[in-house]
Every structure is written in C-alpha cells, then in structure tokens.
C-alpha positions as CSV (number, residue, x, y, z in Angstrom):
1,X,0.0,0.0,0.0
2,X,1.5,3.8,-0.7
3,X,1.8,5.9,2.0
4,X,-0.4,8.7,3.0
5,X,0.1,11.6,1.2
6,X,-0.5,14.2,-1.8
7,X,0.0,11.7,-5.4
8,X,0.1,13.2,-9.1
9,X,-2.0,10.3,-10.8
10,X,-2.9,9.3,-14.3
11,X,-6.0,7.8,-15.3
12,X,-4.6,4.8,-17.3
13,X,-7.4,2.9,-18.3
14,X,-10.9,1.5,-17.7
15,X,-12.5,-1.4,-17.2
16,X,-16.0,-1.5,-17.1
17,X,-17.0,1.2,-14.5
18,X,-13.6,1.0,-12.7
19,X,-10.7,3.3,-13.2
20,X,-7.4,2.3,-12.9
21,X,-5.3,5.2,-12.0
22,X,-1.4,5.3,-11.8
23,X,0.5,7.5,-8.8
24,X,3.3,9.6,-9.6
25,X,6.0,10.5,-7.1
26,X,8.9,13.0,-8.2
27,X,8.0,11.6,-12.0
28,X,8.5,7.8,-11.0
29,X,5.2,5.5,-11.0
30,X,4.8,4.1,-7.6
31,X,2.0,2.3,-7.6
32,X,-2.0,2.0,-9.3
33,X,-5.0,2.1,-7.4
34,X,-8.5,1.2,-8.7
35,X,-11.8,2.7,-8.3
36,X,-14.8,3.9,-9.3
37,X,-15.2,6.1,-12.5
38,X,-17.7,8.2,-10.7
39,X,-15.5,9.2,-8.4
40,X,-13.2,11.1,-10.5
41,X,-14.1,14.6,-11.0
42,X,-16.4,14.7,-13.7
43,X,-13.8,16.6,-16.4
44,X,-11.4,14.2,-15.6
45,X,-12.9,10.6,-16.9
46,X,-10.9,10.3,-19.6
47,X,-8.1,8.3,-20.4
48,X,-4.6,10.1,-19.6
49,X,-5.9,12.9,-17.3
50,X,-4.1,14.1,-15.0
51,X,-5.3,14.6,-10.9
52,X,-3.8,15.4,-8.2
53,X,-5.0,13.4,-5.2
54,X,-4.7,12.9,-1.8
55,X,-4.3,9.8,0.0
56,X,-5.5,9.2,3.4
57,X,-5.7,5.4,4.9
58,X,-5.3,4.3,1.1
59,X,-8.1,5.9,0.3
60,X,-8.5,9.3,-2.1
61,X,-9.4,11.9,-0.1
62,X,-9.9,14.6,-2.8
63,X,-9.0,14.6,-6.1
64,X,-8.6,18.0,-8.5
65,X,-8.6,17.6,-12.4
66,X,-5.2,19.3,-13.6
67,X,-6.1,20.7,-17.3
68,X,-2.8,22.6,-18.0
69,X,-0.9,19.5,-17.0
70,X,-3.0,17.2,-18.6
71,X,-2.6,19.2,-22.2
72,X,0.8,19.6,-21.4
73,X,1.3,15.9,-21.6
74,X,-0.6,15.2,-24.3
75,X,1.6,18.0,-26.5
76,X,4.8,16.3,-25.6
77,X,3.3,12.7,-26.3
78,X,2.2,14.3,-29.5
79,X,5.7,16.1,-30.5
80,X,7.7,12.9,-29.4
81,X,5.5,11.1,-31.7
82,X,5.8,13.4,-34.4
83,X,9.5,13.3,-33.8
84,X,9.4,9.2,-34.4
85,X,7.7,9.4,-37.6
86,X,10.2,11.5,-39.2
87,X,11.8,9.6,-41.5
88,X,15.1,10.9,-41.8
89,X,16.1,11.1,-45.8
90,X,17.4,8.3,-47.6
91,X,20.0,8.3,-50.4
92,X,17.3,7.8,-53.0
93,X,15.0,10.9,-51.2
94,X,18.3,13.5,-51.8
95,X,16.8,16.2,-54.4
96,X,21.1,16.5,-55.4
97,X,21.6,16.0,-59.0
C-alpha cells in the first residue's frame, strides 16, 4: 500500500465502471490504485488525465482535475511522436543531382 500523502495520478485505463489510476511520485510510477469512475471529478474521466489526489488510509481523499498539466502531456506525447515518424532522408530521397 502507498503511503499517505499528496499523489500526481494518471487515469490509465478503464474497465468497465472502474478506473485504474497510476501515482506519480517525483515523476516515477509508484503504484495504481483502482476505483470507481464516478469518483473522478467529472472533467477528468478520460483516459490520460491528469489529478492530483490525496491519499488518506489508502483511500482518495480529494482529487482536483489538472487541465494545464493534462494538455501539457498530451503535446509532448504528440511532438515525441511526431519526432518518431520522421523519416530521416534516404539516399534515394536527396533532391542532389
């Protein structure tokens, strides 16, 4: 079980009604809890939001949807993809005579 405390989480996936959620500590994935989709705040059920939460007894205490951080992620995921599909120009793609 993770200790008490304030968690950056990720909503990773769901299955059926449940969320699966994975907490963050100084950028490392510590652990995944599970619960409820209806307790995520409502602008936050969606795959790769971002919430802060607390944790108190294992259980979420209070949980805040983080937009800016939330598109912030979803930029870099998008430019690092972007990146990858670059293809970097062959011998036959040179426009040299």
């Amino acid at each position: 079980m993770v200790a008490d405390g304030t968690y950056t989480a990720v909503v990773d996936r769901f299955e059926g009604e449940q969320a699966v959620l994975l907490l963050e500590a100084d950028g490392e994935t510590v652990d995944e809890i599970v619960l409820d989709e209806d307790r995520l705040p409502e602008n936050g059920r969606h795959v790769d939001a971002v919430l802060t939460i607390d944790l108190v007894d294992g259980e979420i205490r209070d949980s805040t949807y983080e937009e800016g951080d939330t598109e912030r992620r979803s930029e870099h995921a998008q430019r690092r993809f972007d990146a990858l599909s670059e293809r970097p120009p062959g011998e036959d793609d040179s426009s040299s005579p």
